[in-house]
N, CA, C and O atoms as CSV, one atom per row, in Angstrom:
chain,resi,resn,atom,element,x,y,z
A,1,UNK,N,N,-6.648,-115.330,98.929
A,1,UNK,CA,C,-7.877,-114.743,99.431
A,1,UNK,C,C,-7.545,-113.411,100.105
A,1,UNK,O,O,-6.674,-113.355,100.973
A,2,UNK,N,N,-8.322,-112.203,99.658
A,2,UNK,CA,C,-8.146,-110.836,99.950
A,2,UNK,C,C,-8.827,-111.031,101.424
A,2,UNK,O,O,-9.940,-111.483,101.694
A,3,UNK,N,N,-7.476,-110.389,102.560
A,3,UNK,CA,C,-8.104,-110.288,104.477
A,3,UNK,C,C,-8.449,-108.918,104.378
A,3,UNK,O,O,-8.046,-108.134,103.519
A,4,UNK,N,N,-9.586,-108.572,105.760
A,4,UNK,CA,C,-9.617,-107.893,105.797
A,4,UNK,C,C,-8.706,-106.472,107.224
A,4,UNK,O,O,-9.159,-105.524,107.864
A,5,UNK,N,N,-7.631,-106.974,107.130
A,5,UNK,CA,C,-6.797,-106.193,108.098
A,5,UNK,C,C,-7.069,-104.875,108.178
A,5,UNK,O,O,-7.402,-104.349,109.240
A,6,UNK,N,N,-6.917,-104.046,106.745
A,6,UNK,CA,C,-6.995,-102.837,106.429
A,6,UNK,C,C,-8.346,-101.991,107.020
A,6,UNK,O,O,-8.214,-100.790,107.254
A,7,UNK,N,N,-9.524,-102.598,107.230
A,7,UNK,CA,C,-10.923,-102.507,107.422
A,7,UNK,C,C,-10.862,-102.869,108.907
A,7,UNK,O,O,-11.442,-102.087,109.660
A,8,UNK,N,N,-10.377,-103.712,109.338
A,8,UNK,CA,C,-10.579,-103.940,110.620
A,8,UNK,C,C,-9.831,-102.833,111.580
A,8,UNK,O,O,-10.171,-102.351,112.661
A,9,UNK,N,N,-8.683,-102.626,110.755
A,9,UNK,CA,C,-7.531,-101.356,111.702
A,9,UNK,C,C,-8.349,-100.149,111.745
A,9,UNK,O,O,-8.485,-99.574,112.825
A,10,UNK,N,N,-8.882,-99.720,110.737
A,10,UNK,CA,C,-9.752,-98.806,110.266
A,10,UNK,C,C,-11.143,-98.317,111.391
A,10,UNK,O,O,-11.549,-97.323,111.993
A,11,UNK,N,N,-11.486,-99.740,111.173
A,11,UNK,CA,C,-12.856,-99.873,112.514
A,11,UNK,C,C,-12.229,-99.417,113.869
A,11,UNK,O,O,-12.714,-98.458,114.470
A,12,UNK,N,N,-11.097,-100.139,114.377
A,12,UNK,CA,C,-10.452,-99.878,115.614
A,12,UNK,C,C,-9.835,-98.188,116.012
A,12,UNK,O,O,-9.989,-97.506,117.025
A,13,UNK,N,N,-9.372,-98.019,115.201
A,13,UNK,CA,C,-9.346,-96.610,115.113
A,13,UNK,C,C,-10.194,-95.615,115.432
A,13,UNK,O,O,-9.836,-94.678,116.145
A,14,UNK,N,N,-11.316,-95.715,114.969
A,14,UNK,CA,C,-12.507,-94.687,114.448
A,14,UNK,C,C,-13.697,-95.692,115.519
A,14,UNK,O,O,-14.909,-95.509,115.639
A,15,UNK,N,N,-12.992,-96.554,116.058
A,15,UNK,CA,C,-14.461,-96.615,117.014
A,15,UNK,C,C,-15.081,-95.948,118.229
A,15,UNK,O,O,-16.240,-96.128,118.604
A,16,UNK,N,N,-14.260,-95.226,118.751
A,16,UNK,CA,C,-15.355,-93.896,119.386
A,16,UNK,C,C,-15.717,-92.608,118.810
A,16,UNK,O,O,-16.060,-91.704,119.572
A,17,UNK,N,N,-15.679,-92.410,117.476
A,17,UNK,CA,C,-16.059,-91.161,116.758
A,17,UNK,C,C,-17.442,-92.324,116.107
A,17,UNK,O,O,-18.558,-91.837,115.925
A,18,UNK,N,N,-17.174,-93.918,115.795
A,18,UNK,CA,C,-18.554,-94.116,115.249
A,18,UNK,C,C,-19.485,-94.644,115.955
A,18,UNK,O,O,-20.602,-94.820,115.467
A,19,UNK,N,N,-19.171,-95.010,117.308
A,19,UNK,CA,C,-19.806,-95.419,118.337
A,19,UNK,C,C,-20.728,-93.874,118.698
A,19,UNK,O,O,-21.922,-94.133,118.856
A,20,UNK,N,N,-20.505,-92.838,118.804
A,20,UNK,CA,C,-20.946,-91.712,119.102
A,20,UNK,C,C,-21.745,-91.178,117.852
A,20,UNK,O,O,-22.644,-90.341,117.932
A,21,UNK,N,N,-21.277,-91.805,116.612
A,21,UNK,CA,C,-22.670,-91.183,115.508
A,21,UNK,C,C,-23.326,-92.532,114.871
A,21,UNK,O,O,-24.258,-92.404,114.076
A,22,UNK,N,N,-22.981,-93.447,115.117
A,22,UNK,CA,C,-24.072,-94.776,114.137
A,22,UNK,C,C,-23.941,-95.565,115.038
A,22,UNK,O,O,-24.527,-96.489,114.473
A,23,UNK,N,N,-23.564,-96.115,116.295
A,23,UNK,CA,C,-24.113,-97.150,117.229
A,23,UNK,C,C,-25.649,-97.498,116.941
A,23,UNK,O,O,-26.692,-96.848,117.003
A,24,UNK,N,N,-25.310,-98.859,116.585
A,24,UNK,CA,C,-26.113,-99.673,116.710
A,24,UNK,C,C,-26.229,-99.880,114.992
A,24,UNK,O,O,-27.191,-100.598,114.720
A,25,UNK,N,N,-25.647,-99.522,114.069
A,25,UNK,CA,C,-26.031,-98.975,112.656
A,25,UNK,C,C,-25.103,-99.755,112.080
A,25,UNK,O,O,-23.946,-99.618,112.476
A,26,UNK,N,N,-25.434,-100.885,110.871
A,26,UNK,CA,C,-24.559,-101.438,110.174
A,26,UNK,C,C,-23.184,-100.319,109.353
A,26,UNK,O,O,-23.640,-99.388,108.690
A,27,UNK,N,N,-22.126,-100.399,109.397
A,27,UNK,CA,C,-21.263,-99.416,108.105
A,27,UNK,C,C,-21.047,-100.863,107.498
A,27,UNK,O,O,-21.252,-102.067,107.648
A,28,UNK,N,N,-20.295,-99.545,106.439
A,28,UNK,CA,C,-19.349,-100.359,105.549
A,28,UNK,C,C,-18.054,-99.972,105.408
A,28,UNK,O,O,-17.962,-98.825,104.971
A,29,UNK,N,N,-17.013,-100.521,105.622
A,29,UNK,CA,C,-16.025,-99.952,105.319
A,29,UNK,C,C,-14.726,-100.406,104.200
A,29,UNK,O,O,-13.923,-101.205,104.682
A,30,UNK,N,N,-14.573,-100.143,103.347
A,30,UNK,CA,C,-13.950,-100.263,101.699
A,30,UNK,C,C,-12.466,-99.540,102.518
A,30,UNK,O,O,-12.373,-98.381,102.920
A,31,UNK,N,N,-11.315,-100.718,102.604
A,31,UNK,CA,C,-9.932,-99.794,102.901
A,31,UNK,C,C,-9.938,-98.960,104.332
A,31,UNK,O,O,-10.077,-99.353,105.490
A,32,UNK,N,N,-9.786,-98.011,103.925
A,32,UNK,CA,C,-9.668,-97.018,105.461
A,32,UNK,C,C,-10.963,-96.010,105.307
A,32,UNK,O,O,-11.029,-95.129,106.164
A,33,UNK,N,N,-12.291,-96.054,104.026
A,33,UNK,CA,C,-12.814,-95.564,104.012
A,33,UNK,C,C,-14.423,-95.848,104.570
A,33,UNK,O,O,-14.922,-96.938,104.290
A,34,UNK,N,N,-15.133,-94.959,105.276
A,34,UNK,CA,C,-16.200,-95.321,105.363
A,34,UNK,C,C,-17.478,-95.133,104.362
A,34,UNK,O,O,-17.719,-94.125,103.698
A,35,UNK,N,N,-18.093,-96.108,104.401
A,35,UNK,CA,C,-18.899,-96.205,102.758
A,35,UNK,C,C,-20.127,-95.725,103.245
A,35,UNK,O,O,-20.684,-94.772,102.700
A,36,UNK,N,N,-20.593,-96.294,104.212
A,36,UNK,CA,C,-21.808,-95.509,104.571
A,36,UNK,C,C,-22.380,-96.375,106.077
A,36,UNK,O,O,-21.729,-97.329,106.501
A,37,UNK,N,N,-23.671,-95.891,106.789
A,37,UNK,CA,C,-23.888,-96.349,107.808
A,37,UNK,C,C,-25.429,-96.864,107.477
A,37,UNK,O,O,-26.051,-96.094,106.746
A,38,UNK,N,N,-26.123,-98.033,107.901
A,38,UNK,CA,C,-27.258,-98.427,107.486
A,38,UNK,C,C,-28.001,-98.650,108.568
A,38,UNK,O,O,-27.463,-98.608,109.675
A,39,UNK,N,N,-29.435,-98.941,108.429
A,39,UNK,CA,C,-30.408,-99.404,109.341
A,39,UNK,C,C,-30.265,-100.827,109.783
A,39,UNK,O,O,-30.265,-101.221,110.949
A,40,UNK,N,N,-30.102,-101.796,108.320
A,40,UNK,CA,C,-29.827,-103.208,108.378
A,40,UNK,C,C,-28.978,-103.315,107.964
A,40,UNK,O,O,-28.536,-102.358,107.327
A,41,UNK,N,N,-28.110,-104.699,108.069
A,41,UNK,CA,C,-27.061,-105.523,107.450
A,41,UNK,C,C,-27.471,-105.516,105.957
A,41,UNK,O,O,-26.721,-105.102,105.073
A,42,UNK,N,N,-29.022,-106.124,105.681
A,42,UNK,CA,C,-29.190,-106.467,104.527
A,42,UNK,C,C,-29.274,-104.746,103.225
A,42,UNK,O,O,-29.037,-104.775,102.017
A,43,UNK,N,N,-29.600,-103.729,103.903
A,43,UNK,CA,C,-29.056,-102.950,103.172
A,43,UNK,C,C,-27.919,-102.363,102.873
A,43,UNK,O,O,-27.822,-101.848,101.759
A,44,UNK,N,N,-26.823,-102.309,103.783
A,44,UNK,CA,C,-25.426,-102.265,104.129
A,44,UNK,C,C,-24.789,-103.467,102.950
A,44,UNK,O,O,-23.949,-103.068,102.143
A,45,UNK,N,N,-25.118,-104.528,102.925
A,45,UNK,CA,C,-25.120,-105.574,102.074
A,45,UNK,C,C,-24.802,-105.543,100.671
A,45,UNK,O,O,-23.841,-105.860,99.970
A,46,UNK,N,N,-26.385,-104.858,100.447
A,46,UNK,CA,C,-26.574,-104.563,99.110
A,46,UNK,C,C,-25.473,-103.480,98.540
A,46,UNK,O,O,-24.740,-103.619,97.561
A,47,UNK,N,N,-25.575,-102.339,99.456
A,47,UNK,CA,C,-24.748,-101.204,99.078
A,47,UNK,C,C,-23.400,-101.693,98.434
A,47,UNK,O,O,-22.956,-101.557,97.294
A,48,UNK,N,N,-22.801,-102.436,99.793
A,48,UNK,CA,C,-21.495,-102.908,99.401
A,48,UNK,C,C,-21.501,-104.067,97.887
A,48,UNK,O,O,-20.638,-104.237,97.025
A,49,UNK,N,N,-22.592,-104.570,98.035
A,49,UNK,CA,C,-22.255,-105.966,96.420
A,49,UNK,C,C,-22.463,-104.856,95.160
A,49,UNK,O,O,-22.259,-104.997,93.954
A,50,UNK,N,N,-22.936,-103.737,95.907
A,50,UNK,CA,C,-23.429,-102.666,94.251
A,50,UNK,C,C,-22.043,-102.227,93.481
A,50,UNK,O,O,-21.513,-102.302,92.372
A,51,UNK,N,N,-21.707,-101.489,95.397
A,51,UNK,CA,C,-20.423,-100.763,95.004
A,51,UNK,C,C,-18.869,-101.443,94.401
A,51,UNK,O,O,-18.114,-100.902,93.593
A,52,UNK,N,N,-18.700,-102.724,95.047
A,52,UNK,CA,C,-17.298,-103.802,95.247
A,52,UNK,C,C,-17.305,-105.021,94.766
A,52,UNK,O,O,-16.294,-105.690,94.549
A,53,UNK,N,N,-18.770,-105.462,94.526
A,53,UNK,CA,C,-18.786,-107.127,94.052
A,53,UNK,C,C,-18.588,-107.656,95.569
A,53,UNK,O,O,-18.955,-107.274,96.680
A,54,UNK,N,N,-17.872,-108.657,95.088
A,54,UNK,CA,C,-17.656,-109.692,96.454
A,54,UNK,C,C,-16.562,-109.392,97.396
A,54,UNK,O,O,-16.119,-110.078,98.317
A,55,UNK,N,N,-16.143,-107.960,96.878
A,55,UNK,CA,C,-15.422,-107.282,98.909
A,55,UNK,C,C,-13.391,-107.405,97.872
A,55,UNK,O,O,-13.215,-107.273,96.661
A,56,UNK,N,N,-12.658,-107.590,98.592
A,56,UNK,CA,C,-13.258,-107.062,100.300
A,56,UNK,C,C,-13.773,-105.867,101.028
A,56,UNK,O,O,-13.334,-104.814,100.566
A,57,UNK,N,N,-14.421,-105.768,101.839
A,57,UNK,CA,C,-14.988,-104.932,102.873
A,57,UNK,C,C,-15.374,-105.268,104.051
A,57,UNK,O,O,-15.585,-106.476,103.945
A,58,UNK,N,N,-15.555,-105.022,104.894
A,58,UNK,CA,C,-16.234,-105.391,105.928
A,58,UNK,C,C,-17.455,-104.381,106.338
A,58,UNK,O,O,-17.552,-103.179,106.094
A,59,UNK,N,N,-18.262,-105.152,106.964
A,59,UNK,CA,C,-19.553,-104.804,107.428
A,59,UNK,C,C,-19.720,-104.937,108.472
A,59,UNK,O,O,-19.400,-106.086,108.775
A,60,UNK,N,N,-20.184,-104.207,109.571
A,60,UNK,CA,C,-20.323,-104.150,111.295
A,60,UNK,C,C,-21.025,-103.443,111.969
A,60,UNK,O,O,-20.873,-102.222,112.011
A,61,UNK,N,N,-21.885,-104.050,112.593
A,61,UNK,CA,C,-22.626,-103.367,113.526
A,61,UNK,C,C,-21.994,-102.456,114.316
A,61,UNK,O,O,-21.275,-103.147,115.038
A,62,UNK,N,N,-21.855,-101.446,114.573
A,62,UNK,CA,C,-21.459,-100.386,115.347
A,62,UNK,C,C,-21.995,-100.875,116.768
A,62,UNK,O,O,-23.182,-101.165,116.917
A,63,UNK,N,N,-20.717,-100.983,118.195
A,63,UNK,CA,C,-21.345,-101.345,119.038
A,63,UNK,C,C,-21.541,-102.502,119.408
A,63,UNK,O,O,-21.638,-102.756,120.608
A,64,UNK,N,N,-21.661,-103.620,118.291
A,64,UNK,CA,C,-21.781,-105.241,118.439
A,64,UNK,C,C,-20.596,-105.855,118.752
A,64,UNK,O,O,-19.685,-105.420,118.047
A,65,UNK,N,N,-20.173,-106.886,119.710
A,65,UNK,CA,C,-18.915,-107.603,119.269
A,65,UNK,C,C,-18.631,-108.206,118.334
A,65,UNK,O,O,-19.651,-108.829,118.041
A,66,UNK,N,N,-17.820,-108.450,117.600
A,66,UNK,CA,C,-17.315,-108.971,115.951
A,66,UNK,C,C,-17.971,-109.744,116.467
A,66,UNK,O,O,-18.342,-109.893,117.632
A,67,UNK,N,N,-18.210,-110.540,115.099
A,67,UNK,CA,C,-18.651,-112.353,114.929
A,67,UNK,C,C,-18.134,-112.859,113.890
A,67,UNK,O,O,-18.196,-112.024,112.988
A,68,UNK,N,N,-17.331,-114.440,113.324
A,68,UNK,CA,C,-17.111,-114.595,112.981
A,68,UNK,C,C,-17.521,-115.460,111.890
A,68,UNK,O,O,-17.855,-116.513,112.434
A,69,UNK,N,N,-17.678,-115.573,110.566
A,69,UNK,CA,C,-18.209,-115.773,109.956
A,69,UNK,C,C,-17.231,-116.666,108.684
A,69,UNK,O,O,-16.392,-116.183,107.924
A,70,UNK,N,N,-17.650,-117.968,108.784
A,70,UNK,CA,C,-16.885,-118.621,107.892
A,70,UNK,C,C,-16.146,-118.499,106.049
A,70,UNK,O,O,-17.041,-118.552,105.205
A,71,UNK,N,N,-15.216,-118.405,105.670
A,71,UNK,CA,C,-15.447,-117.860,104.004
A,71,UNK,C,C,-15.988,-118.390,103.584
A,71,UNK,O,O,-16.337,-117.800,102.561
A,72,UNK,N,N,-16.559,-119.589,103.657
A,72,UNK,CA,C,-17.556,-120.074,102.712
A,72,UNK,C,C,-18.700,-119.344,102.501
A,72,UNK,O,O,-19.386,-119.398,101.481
A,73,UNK,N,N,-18.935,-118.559,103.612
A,73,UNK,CA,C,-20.420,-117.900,103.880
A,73,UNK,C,C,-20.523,-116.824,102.862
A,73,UNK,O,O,-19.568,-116.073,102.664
A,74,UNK,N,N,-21.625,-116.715,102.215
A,74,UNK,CA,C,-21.868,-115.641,101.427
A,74,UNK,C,C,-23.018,-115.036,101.185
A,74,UNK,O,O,-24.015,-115.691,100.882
A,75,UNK,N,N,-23.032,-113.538,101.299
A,75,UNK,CA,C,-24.387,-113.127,101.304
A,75,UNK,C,C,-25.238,-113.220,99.921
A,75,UNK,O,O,-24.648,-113.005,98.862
A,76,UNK,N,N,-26.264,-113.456,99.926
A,76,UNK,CA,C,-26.943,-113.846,99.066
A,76,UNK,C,C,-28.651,-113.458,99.386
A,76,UNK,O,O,-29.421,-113.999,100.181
A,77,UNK,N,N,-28.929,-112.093,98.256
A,77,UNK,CA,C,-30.057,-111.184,98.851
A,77,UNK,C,C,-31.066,-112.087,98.125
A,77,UNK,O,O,-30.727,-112.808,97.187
A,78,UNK,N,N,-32.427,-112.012,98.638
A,78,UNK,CA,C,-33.520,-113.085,98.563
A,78,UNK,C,C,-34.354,-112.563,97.519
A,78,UNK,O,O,-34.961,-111.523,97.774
A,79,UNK,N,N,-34.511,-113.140,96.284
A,79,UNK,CA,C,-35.481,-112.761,95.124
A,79,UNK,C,C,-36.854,-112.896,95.367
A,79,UNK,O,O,-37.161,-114.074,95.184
A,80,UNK,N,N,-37.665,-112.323,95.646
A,80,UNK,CA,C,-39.410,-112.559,95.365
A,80,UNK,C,C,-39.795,-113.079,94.075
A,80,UNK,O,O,-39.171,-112.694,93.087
A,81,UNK,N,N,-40.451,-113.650,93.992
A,81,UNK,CA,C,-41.176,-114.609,92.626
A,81,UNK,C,C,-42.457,-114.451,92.944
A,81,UNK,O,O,-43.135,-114.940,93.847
A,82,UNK,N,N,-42.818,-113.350,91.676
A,82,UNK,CA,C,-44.646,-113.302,91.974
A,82,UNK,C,C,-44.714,-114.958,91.106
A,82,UNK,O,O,-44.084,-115.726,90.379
A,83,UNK,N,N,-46.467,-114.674,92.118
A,83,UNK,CA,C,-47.410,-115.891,91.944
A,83,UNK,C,C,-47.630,-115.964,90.210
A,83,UNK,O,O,-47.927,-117.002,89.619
A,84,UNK,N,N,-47.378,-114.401,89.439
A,84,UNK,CA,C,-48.276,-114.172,88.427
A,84,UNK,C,C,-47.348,-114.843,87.235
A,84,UNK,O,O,-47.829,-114.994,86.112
A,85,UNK,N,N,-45.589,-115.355,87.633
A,85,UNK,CA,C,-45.354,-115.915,86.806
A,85,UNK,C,C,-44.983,-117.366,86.737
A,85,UNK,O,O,-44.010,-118.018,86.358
A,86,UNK,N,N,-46.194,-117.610,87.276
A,86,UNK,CA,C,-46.151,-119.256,87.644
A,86,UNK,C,C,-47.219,-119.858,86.848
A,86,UNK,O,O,-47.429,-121.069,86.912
């Protein structure tokens, strides 16, 4: 199973240059790179399953304390089902 060390060193590094421009703002970060900064998780989300598939990457609130999140856990974005094809 791919860790995410590389992403986390990355975050630690660069957390008062991103605390000072996206606090409070989901990123993403792919390696030592930053992928982008979002409004929500769930678009931060998407970005990352577009760009990587299933990671690794990490995703973090700018500003939040980590949380830990089991591997089983997986994001999984929510389909709408119109009424009209029922």
């Amino acid at each position: 199973m791919a860790t995410l060390e590389t992403e986390i060193k990355a975050y630690e590094a660069r957390r008062d240059e991103l605390e000072k421009q996206h606090h409070g703002k989901f990123i993403v970060l792919k390696g030592q790179d930053l992928i982008g900064a979002y409004d929500t998780f769930e678009a931060a989300a998407q970005e990352a399953i577009r760009r990587f598939g299933r990671g690794p990457y990490l995703i973090r609130q700018v500003g939040a304390p980590p949380i830990s999140i089991p591997a089983s856990v997986m994001y999984r974005p929510t389909v709408k089902v119109s009424s009209a094809n029922h």
